[in-house]
N, CA, C and O atoms as a GROMACS GRO file, in nm:
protein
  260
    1UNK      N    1   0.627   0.326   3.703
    1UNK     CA    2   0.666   0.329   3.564
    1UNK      C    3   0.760   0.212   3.536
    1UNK      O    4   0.866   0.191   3.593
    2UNK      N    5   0.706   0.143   3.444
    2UNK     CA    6   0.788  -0.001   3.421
    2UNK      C    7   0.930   0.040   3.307
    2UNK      O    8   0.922   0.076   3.189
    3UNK      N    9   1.018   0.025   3.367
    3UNK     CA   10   1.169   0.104   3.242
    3UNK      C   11   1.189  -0.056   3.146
    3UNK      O   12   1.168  -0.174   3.174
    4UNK      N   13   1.242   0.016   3.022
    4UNK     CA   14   1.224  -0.062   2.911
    4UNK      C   15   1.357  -0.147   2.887
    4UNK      O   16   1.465  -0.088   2.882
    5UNK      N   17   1.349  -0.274   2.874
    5UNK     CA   18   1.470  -0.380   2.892
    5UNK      C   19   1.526  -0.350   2.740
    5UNK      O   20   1.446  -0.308   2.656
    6UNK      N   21   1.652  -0.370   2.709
    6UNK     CA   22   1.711  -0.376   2.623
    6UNK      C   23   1.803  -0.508   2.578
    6UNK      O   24   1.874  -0.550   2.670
    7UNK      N   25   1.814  -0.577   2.456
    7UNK     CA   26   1.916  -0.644   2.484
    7UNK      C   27   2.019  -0.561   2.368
    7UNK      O   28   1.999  -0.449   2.322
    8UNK      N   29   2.142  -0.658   2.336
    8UNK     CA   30   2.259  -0.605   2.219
    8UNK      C   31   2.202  -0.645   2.110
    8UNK      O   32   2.092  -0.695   2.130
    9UNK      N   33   2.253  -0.639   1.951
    9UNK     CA   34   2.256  -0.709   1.885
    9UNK      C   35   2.325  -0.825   1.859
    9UNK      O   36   2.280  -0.896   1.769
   10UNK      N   37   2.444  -0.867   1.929
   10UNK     CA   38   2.496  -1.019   1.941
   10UNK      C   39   2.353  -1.112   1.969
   10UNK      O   40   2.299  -1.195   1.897
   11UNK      N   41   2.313  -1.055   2.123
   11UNK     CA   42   2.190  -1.100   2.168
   11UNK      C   43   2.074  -1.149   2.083
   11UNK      O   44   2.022  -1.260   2.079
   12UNK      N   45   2.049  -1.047   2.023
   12UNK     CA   46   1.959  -1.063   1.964
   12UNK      C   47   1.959  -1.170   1.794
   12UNK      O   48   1.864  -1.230   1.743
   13UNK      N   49   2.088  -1.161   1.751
   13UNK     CA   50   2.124  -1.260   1.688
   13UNK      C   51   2.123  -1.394   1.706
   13UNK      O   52   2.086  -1.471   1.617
   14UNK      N   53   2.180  -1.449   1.868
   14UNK     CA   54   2.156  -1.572   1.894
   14UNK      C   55   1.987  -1.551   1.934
   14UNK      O   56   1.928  -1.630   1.861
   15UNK      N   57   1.953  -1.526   1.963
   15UNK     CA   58   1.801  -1.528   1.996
   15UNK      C   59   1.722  -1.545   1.832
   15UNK      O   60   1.654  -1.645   1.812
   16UNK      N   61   1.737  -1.446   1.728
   16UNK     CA   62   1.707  -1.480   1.615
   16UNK      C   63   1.724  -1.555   1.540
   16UNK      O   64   1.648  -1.568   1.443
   17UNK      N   65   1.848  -1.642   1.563
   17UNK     CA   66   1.907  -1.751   1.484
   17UNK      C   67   1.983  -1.676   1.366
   17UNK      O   68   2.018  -1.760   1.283
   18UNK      N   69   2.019  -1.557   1.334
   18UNK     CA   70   2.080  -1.480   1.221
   18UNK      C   71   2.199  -1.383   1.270
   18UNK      O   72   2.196  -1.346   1.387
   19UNK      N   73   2.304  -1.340   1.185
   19UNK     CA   74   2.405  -1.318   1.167
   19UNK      C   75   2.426  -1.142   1.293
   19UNK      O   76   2.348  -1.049   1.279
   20UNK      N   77   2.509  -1.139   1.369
   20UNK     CA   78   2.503  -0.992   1.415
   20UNK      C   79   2.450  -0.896   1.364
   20UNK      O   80   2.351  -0.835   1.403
   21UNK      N   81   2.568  -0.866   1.195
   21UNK     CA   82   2.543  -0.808   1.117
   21UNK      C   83   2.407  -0.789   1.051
   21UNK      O   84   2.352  -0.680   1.060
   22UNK      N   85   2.356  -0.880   0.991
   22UNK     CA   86   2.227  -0.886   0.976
   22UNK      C   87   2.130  -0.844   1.073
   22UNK      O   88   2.021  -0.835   1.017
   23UNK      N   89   2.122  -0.810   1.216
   23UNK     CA   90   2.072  -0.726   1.308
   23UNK      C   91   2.133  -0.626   1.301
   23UNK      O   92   2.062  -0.534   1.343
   24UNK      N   93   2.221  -0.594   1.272
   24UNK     CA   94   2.285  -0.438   1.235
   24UNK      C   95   2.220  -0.386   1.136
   24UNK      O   96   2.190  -0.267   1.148
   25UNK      N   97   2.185  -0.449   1.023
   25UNK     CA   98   2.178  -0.389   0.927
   25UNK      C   99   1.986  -0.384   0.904
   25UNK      O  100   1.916  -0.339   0.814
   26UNK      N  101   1.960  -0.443   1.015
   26UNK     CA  102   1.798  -0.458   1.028
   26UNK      C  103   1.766  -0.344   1.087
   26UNK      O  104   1.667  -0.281   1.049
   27UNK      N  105   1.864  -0.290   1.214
   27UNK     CA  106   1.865  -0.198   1.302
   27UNK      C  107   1.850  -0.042   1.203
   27UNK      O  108   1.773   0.051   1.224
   28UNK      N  109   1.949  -0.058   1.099
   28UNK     CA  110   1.979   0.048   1.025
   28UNK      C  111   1.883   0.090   0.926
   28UNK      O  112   1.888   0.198   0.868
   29UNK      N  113   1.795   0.000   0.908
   29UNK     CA  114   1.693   0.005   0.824
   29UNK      C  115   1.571   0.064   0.849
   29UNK      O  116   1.500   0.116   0.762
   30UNK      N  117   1.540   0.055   0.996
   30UNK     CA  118   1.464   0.076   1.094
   30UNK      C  119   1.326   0.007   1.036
   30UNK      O  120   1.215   0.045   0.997
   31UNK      N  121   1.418  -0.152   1.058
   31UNK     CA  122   1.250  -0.265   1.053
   31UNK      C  123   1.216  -0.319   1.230
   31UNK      O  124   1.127  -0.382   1.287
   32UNK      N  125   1.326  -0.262   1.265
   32UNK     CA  126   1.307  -0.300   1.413
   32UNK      C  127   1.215  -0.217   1.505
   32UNK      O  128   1.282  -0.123   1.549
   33UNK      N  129   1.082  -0.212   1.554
   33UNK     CA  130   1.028  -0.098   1.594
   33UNK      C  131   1.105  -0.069   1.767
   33UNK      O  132   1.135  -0.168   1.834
   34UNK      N  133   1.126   0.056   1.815
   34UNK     CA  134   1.206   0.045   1.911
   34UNK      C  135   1.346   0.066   1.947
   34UNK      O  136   1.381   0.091   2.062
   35UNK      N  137   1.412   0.058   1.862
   35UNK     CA  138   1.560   0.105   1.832
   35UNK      C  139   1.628   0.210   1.907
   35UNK      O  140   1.601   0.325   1.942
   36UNK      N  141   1.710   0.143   1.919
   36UNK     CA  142   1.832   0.275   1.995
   36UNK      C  143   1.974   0.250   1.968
   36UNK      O  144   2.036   0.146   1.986
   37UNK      N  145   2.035   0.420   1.899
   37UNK     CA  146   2.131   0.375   1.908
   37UNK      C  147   2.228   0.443   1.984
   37UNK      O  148   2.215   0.566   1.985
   38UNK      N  149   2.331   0.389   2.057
   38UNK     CA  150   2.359   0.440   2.180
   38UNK      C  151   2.545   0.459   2.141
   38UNK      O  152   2.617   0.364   2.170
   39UNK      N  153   2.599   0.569   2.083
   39UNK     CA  154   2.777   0.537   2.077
   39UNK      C  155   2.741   0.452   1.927
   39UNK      O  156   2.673   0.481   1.829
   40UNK      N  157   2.828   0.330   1.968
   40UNK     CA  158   2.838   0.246   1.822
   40UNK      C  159   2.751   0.119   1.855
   40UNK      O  160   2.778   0.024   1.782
   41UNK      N  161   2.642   0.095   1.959
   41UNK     CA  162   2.597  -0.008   2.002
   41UNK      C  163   2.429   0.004   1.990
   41UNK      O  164   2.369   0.095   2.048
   42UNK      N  165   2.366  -0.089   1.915
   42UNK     CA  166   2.261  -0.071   1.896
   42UNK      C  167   2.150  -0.125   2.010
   42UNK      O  168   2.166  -0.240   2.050
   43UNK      N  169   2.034  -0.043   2.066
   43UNK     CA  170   1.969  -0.141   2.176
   43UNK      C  171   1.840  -0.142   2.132
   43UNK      O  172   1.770  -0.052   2.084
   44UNK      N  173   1.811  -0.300   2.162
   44UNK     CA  174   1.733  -0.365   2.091
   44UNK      C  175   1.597  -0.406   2.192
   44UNK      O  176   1.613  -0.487   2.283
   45UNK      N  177   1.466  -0.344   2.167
   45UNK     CA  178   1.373  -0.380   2.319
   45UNK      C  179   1.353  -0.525   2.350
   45UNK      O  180   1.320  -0.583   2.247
   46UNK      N  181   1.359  -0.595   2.440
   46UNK     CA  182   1.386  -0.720   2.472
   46UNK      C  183   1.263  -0.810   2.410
   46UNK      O  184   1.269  -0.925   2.366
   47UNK      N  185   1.185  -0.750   2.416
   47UNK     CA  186   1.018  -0.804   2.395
   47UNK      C  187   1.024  -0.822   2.199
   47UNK      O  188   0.950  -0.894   2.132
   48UNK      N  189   1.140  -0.728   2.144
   48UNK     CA  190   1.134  -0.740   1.986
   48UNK      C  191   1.101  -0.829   1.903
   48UNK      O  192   1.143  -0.937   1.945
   49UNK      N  193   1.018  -0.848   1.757
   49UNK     CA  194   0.997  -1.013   1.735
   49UNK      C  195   1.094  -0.968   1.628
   49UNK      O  196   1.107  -0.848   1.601
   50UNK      N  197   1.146  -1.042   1.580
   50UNK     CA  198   1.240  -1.097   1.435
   50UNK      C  199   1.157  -1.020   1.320
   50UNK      O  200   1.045  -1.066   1.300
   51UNK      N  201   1.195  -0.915   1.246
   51UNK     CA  202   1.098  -0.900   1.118
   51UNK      C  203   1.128  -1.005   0.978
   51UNK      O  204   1.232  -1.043   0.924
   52UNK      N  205   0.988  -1.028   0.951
   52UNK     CA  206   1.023  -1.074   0.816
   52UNK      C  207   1.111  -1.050   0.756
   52UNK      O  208   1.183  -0.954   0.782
   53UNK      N  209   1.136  -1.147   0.636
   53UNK     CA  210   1.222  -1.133   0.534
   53UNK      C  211   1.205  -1.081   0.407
   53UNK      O  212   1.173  -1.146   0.307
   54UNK      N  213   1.234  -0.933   0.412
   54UNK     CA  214   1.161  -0.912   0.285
   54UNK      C  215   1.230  -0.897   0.165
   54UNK      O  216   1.209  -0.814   0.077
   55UNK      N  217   1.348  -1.025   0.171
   55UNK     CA  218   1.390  -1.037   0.041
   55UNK      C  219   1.327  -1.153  -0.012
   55UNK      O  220   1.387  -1.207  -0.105
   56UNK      N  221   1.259  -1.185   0.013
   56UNK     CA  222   1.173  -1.293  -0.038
   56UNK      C  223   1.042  -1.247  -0.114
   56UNK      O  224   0.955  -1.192  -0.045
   57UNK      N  225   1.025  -1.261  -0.220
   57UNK     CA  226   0.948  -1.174  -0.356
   57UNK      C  227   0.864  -1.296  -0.397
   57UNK      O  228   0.911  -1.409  -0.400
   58UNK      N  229   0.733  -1.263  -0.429
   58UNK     CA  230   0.607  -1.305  -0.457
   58UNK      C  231   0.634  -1.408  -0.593
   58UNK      O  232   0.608  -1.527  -0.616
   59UNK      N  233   0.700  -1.297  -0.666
   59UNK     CA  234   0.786  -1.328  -0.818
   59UNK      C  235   0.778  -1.474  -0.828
   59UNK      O  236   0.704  -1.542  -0.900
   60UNK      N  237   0.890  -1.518  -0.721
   60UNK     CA  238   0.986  -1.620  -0.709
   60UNK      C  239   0.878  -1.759  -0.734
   60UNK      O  240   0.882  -1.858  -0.808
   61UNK      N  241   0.816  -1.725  -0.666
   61UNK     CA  242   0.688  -1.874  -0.687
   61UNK      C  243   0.653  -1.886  -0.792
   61UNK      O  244   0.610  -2.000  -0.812
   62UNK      N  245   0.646  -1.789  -0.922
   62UNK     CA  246   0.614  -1.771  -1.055
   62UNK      C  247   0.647  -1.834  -1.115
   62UNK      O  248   0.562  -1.882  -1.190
   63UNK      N  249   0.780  -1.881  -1.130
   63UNK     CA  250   0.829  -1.940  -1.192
   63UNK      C  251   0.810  -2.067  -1.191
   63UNK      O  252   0.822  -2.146  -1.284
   64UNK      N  253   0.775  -2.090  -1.067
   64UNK     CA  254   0.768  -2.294  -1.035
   64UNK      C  255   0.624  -2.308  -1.064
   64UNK      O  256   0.564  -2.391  -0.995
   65UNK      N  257   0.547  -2.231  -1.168
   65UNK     CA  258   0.411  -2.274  -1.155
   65UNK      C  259   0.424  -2.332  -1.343
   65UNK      O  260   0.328  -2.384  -1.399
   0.00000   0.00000   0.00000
């Protein structure tokens, strides 16, 4: 049985290029598939990809047309 790697969210921030918090608050959202939260420390499966950004709205291009 292969056991499942975890990293932190610091980790996973420098790995994502984005803010701790902003993995906190990705964590909390549950866009992260995999999640754990362990005490006050979130664990993150090592293999995780970055989710989109989904504050970025279709809208927005509307305007520049």
């Amino acid at each position: 049985m292969k056991m499942l790697e975890f990293i932190s969210a610091p980790e996973a921030a420098r790995k994502w290029g984005i803010s701790e918090r902003r993995v906190q608050k990705l964590c909390e959202e549950n866009r992260i598939p995999g999640v754990a939260k362990f005490s006050r420390l979130w664990l993150i499966p090592k293999d995780a990809e970055k989710p989109a950004d989904a504050r970025m709205k279709a809208e927005r291009t509307k305007k520049h047309e």
